[in-house]
C-alpha beads as a LAMMPS data file, in Angstrom:
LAMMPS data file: protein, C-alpha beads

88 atoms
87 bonds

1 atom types
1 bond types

-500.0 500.0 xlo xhi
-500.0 500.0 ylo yhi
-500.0 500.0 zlo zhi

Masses

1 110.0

Atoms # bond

1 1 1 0.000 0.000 0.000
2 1 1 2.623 2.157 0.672
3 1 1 3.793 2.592 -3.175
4 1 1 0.029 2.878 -3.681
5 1 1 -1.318 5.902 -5.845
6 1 1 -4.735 6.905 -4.028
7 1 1 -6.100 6.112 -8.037
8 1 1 -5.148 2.738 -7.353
9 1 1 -6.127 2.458 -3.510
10 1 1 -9.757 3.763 -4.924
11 1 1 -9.777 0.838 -7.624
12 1 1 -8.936 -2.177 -4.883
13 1 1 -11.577 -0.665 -2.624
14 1 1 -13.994 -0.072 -5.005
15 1 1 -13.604 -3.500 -6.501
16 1 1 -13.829 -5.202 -3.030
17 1 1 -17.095 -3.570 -2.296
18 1 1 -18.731 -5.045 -4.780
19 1 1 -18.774 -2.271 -7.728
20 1 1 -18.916 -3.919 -11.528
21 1 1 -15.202 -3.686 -12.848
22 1 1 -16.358 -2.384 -15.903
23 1 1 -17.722 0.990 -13.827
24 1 1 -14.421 0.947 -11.667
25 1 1 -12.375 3.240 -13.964
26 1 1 -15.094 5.568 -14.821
27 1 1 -16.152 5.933 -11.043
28 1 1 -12.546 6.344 -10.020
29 1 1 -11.457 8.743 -12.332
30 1 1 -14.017 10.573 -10.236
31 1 1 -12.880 10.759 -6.849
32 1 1 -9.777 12.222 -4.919
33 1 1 -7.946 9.867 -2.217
34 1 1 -4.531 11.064 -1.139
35 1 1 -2.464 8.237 0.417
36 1 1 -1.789 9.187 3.701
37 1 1 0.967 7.235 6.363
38 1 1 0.299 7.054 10.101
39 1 1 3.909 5.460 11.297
40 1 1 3.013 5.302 14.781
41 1 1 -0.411 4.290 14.907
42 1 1 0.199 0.684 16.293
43 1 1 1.969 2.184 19.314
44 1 1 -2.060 2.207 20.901
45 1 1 -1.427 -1.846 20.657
46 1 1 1.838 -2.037 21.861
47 1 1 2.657 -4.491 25.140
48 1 1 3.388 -1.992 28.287
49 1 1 3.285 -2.095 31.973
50 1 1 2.899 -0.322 35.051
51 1 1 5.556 2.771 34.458
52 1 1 6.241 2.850 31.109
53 1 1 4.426 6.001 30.972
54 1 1 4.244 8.896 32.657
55 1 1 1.412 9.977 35.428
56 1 1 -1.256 12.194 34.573
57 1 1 0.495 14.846 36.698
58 1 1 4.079 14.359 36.829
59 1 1 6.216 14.102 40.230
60 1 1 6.924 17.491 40.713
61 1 1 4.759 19.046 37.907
62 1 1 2.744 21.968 38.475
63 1 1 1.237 23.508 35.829
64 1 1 1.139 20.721 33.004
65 1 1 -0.437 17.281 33.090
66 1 1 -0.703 14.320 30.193
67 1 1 -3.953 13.113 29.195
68 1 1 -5.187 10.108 27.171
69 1 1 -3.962 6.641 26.699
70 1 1 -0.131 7.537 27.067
71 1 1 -0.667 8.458 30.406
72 1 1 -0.344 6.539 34.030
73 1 1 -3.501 5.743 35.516
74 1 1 -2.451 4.983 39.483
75 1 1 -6.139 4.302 40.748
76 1 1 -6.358 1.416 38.118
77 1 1 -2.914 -0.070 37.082
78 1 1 -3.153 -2.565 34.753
79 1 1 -6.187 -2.444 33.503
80 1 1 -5.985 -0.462 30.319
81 1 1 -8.706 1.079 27.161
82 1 1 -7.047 0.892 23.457
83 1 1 -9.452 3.658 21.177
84 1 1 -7.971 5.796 18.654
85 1 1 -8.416 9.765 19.038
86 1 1 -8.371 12.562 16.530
87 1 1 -7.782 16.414 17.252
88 1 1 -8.676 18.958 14.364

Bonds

1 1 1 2
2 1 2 3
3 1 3 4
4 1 4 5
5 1 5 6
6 1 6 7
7 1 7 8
8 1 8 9
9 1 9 10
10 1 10 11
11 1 11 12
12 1 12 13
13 1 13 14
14 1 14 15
15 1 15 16
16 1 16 17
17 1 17 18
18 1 18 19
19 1 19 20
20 1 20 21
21 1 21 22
22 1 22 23
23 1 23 24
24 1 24 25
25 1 25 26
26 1 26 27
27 1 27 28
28 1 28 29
29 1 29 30
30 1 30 31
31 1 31 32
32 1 32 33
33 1 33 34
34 1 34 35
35 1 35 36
36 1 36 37
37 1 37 38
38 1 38 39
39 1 39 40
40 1 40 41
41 1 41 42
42 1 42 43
43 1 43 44
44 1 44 45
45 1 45 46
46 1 46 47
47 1 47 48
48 1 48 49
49 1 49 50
50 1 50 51
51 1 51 52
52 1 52 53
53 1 53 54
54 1 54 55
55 1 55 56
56 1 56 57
57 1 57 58
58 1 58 59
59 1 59 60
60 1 60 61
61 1 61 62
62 1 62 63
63 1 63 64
64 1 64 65
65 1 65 66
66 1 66 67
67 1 67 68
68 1 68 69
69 1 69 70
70 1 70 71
71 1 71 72
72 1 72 73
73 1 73 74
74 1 74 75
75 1 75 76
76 1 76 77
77 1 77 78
78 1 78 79
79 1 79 80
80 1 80 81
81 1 81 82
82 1 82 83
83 1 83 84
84 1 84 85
85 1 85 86
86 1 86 87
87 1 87 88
């Protein structure tokens, strides 16, 4: 996928969703897909343990804290929620 033009990405999807092959060019030549990498998107499923990341608020941290999943969750370690998030 990686060597992928979004032209061909468009093709393979539209031909594994069922579309006739003879309508695949025509309806491809109408849409835009730009090929986009995400190189660190496995690190959500990545083993860890207790203290590989930091705490919400740091030792010694005062005016800063870390949120989400790459953060230390003391009340609850161990147990752990893998979800994707977007900002925009």
């Amino acid at each position: 996928m990686r060597d992928c033009t979004g032209n061909e990405i468009t093709k393979e999807w539209l031909y594994h969703i069922g579309v006739p092959i003879e309508k695949i060019d025509e309806i491809a030549q109408t849409c835009t897909a730009v090929p986009v990498m995400m190189p660190f998107i496995t690190s959500y499923f990545m083993p860890r343990k207790f203290g590989d990341r930091p705490y919400v608020v740091p030792k010694d941290g005062v005016n800063f804290a870390f949120i989400g999943q790459f953060a230390e969750t003391p009340d609850n370690p161990g147990r752990d929620t893998i979800f994707t998030t977007e900002y925009s």
